[in-house]
C-alpha positions in Angstrom: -27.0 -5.9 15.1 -28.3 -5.4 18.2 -24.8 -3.2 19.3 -25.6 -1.3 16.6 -29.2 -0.3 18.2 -27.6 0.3 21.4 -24.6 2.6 20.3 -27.5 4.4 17.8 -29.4 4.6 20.6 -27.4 6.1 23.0 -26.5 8.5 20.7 -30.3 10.0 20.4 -30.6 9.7 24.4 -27.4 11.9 24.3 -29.0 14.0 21.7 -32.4 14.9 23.6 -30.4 15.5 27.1 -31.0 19.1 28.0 -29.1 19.0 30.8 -25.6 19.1 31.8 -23.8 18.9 35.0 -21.8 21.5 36.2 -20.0 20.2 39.2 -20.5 24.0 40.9 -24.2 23.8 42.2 -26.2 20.7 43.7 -28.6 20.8 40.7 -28.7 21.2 36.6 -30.7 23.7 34.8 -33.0 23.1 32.9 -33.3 24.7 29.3 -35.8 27.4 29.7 -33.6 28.6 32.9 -30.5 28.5 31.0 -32.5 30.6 27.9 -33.7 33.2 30.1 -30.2 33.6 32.3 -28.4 33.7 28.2 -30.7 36.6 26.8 -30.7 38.5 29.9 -26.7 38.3 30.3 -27.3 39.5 26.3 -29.2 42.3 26.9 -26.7 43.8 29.6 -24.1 43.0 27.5 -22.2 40.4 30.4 -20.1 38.2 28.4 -19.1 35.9 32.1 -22.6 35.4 32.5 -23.4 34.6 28.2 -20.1 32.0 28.9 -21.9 30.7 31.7 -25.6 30.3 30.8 -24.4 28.7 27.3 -22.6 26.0 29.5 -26.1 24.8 31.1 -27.4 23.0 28.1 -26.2 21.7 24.7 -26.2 25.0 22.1 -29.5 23.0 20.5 -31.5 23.5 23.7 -30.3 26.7 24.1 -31.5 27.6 20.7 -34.7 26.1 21.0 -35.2 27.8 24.5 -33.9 31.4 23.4 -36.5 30.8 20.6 -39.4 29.7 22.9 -38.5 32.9 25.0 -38.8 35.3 22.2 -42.1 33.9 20.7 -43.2 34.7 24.5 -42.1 37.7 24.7 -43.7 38.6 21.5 -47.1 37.2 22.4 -47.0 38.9 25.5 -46.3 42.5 24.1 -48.8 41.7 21.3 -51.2 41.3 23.9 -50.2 44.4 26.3 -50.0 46.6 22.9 -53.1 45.4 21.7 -51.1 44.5 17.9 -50.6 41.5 16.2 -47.4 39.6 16.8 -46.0 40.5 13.3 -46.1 43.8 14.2 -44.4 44.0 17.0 -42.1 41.3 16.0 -40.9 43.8 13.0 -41.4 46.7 15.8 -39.2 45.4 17.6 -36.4 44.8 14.8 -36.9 48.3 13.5 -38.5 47.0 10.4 -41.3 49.2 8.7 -44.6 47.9 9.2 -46.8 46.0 6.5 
């Protein structure tokens, strides 16, 4: 029973690490690093840099870090534009306002 916890266990602890070693640099990145290095490479279109962003974390905290990062960005133009978040959110997307 109790090899049972510990294999279950190590599984979840496996699950929750955000961060994987490289073996290039002296230290791992961290999820909201690897989010904002991913969308950038994105937005100028630099698949060597996508390739190597997505290798920083597993693809679930890269998901929930791209994520974080948009919500973020949304807020933050919101607040410059003066809108609500839904609006700009569907701005953004080129979908007609409601």
């Amino acid at each position: 029973m109790w090899a049972r916890f510990r294999r279950s266990s190590a599984r979840v602890a496996d699950a929750l690490r955000t961060e994987t070693p490289t073996g290039r640099e002296g230290r791992a990145h961290n999820l909201f690093e690897a989010a904002a290095a991913y969308v950038s490479a994105c937005a100028e279109d630099d698949q060597d840099r996508i390739d190597e962003a997505s290798g920083w974390v597993s693809p679930e905290a890269l998901s929930f870090g791209v994520n974080e990062l948009a919500c973020r960005a949304v807020i933050a133009l919101a607040r410059e534009r003066d809108e609500s978040p839904r609006t700009v959110a569907r701005a953004l997307l080129g979908l007609p306002a409601v």
